[in-house]
Structure formats: structure tokens, C-alpha cells
C-alpha positions as a LaTeX table, in Angstrom:
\begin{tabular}{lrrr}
\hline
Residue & $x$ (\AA) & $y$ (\AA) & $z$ (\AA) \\
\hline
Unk1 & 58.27 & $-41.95$ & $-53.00$ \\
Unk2 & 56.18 & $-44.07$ & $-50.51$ \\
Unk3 & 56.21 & $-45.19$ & $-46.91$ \\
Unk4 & 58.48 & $-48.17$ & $-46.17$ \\
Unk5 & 56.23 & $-50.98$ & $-44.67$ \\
Unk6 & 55.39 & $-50.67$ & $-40.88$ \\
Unk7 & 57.34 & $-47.88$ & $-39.80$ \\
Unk8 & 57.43 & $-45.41$ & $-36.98$ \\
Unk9 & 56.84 & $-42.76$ & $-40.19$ \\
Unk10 & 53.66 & $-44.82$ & $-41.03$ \\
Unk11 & 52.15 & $-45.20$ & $-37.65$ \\
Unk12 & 53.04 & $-41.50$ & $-36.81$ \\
Unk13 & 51.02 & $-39.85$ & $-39.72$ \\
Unk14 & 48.22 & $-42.57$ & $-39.14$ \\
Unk15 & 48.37 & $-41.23$ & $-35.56$ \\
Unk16 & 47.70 & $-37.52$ & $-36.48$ \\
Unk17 & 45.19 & $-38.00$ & $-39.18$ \\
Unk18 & 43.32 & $-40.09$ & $-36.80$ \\
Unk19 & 43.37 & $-37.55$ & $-33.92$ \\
Unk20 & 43.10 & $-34.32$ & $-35.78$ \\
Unk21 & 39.93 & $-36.07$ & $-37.72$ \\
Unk22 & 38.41 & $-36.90$ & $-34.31$ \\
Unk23 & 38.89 & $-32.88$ & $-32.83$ \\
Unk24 & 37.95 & $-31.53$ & $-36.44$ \\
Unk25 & 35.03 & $-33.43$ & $-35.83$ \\
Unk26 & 34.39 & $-31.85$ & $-32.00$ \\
Unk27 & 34.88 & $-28.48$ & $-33.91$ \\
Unk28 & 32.34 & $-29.65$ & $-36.30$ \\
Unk29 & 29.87 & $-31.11$ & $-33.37$ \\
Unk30 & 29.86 & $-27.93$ & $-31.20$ \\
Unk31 & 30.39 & $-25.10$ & $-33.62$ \\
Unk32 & 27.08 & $-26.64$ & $-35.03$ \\
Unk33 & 25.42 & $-27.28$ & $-31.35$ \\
Unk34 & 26.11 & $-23.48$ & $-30.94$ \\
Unk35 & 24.98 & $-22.38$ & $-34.12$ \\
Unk36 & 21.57 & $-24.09$ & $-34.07$ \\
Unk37 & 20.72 & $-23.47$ & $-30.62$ \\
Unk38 & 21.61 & $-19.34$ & $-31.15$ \\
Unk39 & 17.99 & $-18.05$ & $-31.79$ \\
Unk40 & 17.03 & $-13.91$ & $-32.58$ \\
Unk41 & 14.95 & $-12.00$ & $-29.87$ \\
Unk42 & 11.98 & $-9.39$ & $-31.08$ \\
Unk43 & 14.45 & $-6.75$ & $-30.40$ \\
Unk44 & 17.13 & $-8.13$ & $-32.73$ \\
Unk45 & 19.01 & $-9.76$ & $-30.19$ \\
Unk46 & 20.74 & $-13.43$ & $-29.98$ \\
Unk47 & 20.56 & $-15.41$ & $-27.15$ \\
Unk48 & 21.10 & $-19.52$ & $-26.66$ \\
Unk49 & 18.44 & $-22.07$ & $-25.82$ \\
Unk50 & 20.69 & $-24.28$ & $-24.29$ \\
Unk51 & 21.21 & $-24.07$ & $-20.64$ \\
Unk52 & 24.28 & $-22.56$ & $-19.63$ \\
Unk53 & 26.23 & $-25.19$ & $-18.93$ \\
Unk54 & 25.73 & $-27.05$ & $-21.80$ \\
Unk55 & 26.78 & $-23.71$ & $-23.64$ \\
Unk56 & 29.97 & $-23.32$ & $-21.47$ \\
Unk57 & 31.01 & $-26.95$ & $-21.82$ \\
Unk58 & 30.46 & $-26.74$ & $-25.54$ \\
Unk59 & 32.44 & $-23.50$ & $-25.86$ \\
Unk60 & 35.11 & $-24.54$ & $-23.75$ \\
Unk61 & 35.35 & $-27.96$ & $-25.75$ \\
Unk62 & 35.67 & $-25.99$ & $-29.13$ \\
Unk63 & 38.25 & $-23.59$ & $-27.84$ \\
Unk64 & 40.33 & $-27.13$ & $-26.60$ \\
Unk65 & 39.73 & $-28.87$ & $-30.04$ \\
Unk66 & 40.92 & $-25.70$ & $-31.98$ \\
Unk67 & 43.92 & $-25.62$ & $-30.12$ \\
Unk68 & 44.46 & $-29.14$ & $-30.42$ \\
Unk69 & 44.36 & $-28.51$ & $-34.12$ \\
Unk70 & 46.65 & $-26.01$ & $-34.14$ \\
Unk71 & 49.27 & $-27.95$ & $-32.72$ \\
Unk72 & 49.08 & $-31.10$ & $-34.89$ \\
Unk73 & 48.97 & $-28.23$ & $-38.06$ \\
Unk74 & 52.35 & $-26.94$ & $-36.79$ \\
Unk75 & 53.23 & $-30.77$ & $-36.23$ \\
Unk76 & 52.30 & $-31.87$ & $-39.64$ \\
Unk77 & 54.09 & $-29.19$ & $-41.55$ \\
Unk78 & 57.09 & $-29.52$ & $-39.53$ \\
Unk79 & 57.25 & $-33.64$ & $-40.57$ \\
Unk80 & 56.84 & $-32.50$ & $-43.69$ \\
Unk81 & 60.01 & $-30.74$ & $-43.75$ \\
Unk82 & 62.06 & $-33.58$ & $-41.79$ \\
Unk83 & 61.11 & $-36.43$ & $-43.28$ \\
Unk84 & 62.48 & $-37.08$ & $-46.63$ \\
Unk85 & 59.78 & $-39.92$ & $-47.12$ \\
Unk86 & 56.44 & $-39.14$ & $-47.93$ \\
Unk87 & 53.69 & $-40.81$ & $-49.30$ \\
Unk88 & 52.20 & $-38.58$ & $-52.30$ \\
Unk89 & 49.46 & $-36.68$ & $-50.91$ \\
Unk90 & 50.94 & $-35.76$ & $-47.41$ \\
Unk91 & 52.31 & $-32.25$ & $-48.46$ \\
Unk92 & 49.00 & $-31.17$ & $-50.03$ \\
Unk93 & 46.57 & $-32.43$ & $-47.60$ \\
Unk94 & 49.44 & $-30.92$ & $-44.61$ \\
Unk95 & 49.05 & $-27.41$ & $-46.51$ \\
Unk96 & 45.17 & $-27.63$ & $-46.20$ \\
Unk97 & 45.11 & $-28.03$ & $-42.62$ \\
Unk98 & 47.41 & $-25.68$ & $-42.12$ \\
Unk99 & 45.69 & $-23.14$ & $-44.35$ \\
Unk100 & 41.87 & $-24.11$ & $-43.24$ \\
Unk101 & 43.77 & $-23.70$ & $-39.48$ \\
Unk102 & 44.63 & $-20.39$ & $-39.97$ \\
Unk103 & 41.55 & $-19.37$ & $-41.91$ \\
Unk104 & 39.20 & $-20.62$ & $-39.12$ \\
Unk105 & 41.46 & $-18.81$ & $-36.36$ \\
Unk106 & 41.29 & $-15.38$ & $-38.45$ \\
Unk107 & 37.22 & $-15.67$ & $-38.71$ \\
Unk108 & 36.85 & $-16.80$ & $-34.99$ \\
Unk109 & 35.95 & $-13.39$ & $-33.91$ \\
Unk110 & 33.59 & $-12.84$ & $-36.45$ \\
Unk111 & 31.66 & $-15.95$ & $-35.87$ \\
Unk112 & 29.92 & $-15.15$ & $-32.16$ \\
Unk113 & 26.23 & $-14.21$ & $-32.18$ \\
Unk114 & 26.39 & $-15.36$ & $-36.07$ \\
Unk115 & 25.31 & $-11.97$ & $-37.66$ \\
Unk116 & 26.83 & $-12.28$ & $-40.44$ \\
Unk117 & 26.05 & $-15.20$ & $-42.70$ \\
Unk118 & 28.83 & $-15.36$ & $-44.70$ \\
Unk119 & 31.08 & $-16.06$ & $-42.17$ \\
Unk120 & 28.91 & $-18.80$ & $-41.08$ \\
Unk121 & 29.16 & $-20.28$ & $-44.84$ \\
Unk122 & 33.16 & $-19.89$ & $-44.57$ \\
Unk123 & 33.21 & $-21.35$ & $-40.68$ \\
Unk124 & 30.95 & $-24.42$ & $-42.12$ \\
Unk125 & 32.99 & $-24.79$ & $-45.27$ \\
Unk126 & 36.85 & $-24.60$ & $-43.89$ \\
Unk127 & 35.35 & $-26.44$ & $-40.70$ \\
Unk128 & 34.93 & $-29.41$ & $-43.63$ \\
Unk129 & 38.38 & $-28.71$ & $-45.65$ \\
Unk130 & 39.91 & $-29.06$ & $-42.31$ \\
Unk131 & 38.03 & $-32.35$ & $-41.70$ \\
Unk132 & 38.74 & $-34.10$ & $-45.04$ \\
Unk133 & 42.14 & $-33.20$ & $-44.98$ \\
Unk134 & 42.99 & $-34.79$ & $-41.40$ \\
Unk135 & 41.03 & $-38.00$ & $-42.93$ \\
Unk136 & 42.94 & $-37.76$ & $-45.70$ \\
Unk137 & 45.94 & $-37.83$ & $-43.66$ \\
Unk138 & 44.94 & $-40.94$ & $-42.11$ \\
Unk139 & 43.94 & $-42.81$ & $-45.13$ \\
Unk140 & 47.35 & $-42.19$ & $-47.15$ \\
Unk141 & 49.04 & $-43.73$ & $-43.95$ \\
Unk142 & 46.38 & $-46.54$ & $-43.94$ \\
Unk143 & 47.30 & $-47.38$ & $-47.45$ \\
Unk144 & 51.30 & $-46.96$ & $-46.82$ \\
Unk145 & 53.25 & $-48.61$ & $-49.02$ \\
Unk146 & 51.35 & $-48.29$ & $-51.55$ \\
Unk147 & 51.21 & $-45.10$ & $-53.64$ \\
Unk148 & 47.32 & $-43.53$ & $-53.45$ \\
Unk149 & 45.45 & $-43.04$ & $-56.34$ \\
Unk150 & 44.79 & $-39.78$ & $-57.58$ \\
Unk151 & 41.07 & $-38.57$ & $-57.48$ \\
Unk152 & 39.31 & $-39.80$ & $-60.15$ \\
Unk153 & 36.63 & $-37.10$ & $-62.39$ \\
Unk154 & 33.57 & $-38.82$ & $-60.45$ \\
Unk155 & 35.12 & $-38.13$ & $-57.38$ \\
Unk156 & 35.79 & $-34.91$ & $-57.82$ \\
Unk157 & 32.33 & $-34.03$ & $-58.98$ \\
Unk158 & 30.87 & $-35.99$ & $-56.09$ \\
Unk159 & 33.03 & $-34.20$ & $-53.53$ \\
Unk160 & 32.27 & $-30.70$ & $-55.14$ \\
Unk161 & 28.85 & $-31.68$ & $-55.22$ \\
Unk162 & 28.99 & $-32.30$ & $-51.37$ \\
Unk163 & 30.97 & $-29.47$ & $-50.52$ \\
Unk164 & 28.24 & $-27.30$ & $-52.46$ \\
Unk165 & 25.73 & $-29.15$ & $-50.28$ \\
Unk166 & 27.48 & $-28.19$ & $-47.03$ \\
Unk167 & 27.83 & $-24.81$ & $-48.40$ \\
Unk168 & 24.28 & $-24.47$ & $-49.09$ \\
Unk169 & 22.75 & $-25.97$ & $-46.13$ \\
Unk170 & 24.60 & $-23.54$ & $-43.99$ \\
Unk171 & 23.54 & $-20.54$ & $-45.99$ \\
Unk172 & 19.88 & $-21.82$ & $-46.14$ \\
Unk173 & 20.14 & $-22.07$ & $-42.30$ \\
Unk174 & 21.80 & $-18.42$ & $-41.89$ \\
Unk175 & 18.85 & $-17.21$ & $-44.20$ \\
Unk176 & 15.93 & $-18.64$ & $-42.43$ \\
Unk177 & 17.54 & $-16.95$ & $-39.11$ \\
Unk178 & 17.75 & $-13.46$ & $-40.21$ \\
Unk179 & 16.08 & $-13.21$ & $-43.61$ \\
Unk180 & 12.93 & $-15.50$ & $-43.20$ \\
Unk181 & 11.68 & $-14.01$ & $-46.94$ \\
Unk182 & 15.28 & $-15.64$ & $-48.79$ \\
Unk183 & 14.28 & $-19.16$ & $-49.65$ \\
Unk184 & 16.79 & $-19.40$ & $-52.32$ \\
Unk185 & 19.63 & $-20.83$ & $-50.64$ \\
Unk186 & 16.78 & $-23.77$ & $-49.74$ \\
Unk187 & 16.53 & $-24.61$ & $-53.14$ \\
Unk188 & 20.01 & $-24.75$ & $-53.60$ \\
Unk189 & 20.61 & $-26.83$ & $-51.06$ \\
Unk190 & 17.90 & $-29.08$ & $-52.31$ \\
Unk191 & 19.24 & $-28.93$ & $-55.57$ \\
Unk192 & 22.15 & $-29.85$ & $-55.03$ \\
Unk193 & 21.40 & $-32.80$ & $-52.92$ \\
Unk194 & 19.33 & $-34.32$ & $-55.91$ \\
Unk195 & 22.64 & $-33.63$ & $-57.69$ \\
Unk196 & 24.83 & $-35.32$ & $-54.40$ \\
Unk197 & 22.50 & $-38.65$ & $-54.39$ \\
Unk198 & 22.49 & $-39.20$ & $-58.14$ \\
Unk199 & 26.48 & $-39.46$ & $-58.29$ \\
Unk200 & 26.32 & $-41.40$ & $-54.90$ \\
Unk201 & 23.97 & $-43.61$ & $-55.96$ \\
Unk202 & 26.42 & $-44.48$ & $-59.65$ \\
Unk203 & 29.25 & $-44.64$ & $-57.28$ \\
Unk204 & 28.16 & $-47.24$ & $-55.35$ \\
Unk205 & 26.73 & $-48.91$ & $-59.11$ \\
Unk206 & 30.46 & $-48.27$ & $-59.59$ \\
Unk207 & 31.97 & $-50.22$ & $-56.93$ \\
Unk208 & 29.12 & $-53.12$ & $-56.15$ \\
Unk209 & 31.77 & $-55.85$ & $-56.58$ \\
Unk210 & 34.77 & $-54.53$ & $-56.01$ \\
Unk211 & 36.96 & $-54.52$ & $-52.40$ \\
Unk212 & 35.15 & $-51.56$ & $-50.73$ \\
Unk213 & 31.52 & $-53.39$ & $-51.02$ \\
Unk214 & 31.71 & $-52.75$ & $-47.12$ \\
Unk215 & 32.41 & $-49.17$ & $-47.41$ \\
Unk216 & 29.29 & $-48.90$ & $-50.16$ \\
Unk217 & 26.71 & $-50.62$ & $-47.49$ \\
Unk218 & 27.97 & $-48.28$ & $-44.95$ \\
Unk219 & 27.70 & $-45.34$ & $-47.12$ \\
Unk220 & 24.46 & $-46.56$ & $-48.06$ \\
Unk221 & 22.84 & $-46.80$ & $-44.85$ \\
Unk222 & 24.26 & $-43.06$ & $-44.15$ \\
Unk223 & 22.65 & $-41.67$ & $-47.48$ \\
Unk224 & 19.08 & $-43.26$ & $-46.43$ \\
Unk225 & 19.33 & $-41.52$ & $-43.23$ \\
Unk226 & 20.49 & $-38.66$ & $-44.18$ \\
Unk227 & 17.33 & $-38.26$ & $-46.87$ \\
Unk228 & 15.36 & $-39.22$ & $-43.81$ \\
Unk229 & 16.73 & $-36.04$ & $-41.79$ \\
Unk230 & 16.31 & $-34.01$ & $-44.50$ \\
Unk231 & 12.64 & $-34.84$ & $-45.47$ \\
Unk232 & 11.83 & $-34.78$ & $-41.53$ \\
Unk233 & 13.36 & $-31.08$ & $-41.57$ \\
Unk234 & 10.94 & $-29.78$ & $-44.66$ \\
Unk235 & 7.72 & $-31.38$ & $-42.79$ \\
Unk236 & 8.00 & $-29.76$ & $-39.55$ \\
Unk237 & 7.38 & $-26.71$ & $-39.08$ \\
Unk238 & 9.14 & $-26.47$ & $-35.73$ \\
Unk239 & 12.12 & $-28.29$ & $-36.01$ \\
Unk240 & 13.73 & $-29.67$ & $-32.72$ \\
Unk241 & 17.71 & $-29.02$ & $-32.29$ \\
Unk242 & 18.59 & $-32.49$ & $-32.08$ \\
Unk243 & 17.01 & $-32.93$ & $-36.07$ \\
Unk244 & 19.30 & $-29.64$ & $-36.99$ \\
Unk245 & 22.30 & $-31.20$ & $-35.35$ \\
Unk246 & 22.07 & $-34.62$ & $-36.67$ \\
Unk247 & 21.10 & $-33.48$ & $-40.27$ \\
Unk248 & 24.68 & $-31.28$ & $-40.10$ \\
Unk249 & 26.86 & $-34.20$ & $-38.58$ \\
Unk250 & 25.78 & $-37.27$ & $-40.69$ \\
Unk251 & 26.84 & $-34.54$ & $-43.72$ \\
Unk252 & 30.56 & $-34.53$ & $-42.14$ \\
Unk253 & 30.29 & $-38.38$ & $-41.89$ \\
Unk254 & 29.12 & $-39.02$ & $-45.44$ \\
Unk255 & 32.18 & $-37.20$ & $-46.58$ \\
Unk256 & 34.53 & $-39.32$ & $-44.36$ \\
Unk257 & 32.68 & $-42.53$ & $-45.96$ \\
Unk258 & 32.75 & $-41.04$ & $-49.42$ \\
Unk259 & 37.00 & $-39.95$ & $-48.99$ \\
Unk260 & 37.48 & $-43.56$ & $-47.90$ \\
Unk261 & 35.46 & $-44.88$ & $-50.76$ \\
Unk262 & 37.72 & $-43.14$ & $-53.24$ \\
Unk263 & 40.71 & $-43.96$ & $-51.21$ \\
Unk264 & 40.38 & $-47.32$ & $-50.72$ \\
Unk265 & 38.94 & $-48.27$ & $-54.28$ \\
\hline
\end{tabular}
């Protein structure tokens, strides 16, 4: 069963994918921020290199964003429940948020001072289940009436692939913090990005001439700066925050580009 055309159902899920995508992404922004800019003293102490208000504006906008998300969570699995019409796809991408939400709330007092790696992995993974799924929100309203596709094999891979890329990068970043010796979450990471480009690159071969050619430059454009990022990040040895926090976010925008790609094809 699908959306009727232009309805106050329509506009309302297209409303909450929209905003919950645009605080997952705050979460995203200054989780990262705060993760990048935590650095470990001789004495095995953390402490931040941004100035303090920067830190408490950051902190206090994460803290706002994750209970925005919380809210719209609640909200989503609520219309779930009280609408009888629902585009395929709203139920399982509702459950997601609402799982990822509680997941990330559970973890939150792990996560300060970031001693524990794993948790960062987790915070960085569910912190891009969370993302997705508020995007995916939006798109199934975007394409309301008609029924969504489901994902296709290549898809899948490609989002695996990119999830395994996150992943990675976040555990090659815990690693170099507190186990400088560990370099094998680094060639994961790498790995799997030869691995993430490769199925990019036949997806856009894919879709060349087809409706989402627009989608494909954009995505395009993101994948040659990304590689840029990431090449800049092996070469210096010092590596500025603003490289670290670029490098994580145009990650969470090439899998908005890619979701709408496989969305919208």
C-alpha cells in the first residue's frame, strides 16, 4: 500500500526524514569535531585542542540534536501505528531509528574521553544507521505514490562496502590514538575504499543515461574529493583537524548521494 498523491501523510513523513537527516547529521558533525580534536597527554590523559567554547557549544549542540532525535523516533513509530497507509519501507527504516536511537543513548556514557575504541566504532557506525535511515525516510516520501524499489545486489554490496569503510576509518583513527604500533585497521580502511570506488565507479557506468545522471555528477564530484582527503591524510604527517573532519563528513554525504542514487533509479 502506497501514499495517496499530495497528502498531509506525504508531506508529514517528508517533513521528519528531512529534519531528523539534518540533526543526525549535527550528531555526525560534532561527535566527530569532538572526537578528532580529543588528543592523549604523556601521562595518559585526554584533553581537547579546541578552545573551550567551541567545545561547550559543540557539546551542547550534540546533546540538543540527540534529543531532537529522540523525539521524532518516538514520533515516527507512533505514525507508524496510526496510520493505516504506508509506503513500503516506512516501518523498517522507523524501526532503525528507533533502534540506532536507543543504541546511541545506551553507549553515550561510554563514549567521553574515547578510551575505548570499540565504542567509538559502534558510536561512528549507529551514528550512520541512524543517518541513512532518516534519509531514507525522506526519500520514500519523495517518491510517494509510487511504491520504492527494493535494493538491488549492487546496492547492497556498495552500501556494505561503505559501511565497512566508515567502520574502518573510525577504528584506524581509535588505533593511531592509543595504539600507534596497530596499522591494521589502516589497511582495512584502505582496502576497503579500493573496494568502495570500484562499485561506485560501475554504478555510475550503470546509470550514465538514465534519470539520475544528476545524482551520478554529484556523486562524482564527492568521490574525487573524497580520494583527495584521503591521499592528503596519508602524506602529512601532521594532519590538521579541519582534514580529519572533512575526510569523516563528505563519508556521511557520499552515503546520502549513494541512498538517493538507488532510490531514485
Amino acid at each position: 500500500m502506497s501514499y495517496p498523491p499530495n497528502t498531509k501523510l506525504k508531506r508529514a513523513w517528508y517533513a521528519l526524514g528531512t529534519v531528523g537527516t539534518t540533526l543526525a547529521l549535527v550528531i555526525l558533525a560534532t561527535s566527530l569535531l569532538l572526537r578528532i580534536a580529543t588528543q592523549t597527554t604523556l601521562d595518559g590523559h585526554t584533553q581537547s585542542v579546541l578552545s573551550p567554547a567551541l567545545e561547550q557549544a559543540s557539546r551542547l549542540m550534540h546533546r540538543l540534536a540527540a534529543s531532537g532525535v529522540g523525539v521524532l523516533a518516538l514520533l515516527a513509530i507512533v505514525m507508524c501505528f496510526r496510520k493505516a497507509s504506508l509506503a513500503p519501507g516506512i516501518k523498517q527504516a522507523s524501526t532503525l531509528v528507533l533502534v540506532t536511537t536507543v543504541s546511541l543513548a545506551v553507549i553515550g556514557p561510554l563514549t567521553p574521553g574515547y578510551h575505548i575504541a570499540a565504542v567509538t566504532v559502534l558510536n561512528v557506525g549507529l551514528g550512520s544507521i541512524l543517518l541513512l535511515s532518516f534519509w531514507r525516510l525522506r526519500e520514500i516520501a519523495l517518491a510517494a505514490p509510487h511504491t520504492p524499489r527494493p535494493l538491488s545486489r549492487i546496492a547492497l554490496f556498495t552500501l556494505t562496502a561503505l559501511m565497512l569503510h566508515i567502520g574502518t576509518g573510525a577504528a584506524a583513527a581509535a588505533s593511531s590514538q592509543w595504539l600507534p604500533s596497530l596499522d591494521l585497521n589502516v589497511w582495512l580502511h584502505l582496502a576497503s575504499a579500493v573496494g568502495l570506488m570500484l562499485l561506485i565507479a560501475l554504478l555510475m557506468r550503470q546509470h550514465r543515461k538514465s534519470a539520475v545522471v544528476s545524482t551520478i555528477k554529484v556523486l562524482r564530484y564527492v568521490m574525487v574529493g573524497q580520494i583527495l582527503l584521503g591521499g592528503l591524510m596519508m602524506v602529512l604527517d601532521e594532519r590538521p583537524i579541519w582534514v580529519n573532519f572533512a575526510h569523516g563528513m563528505v563519508s556521511a554525504l557520499l552515503a546520502l548521494l549513494l541512498l538517493a542514487l538507488f532510490h531514485r533509479q
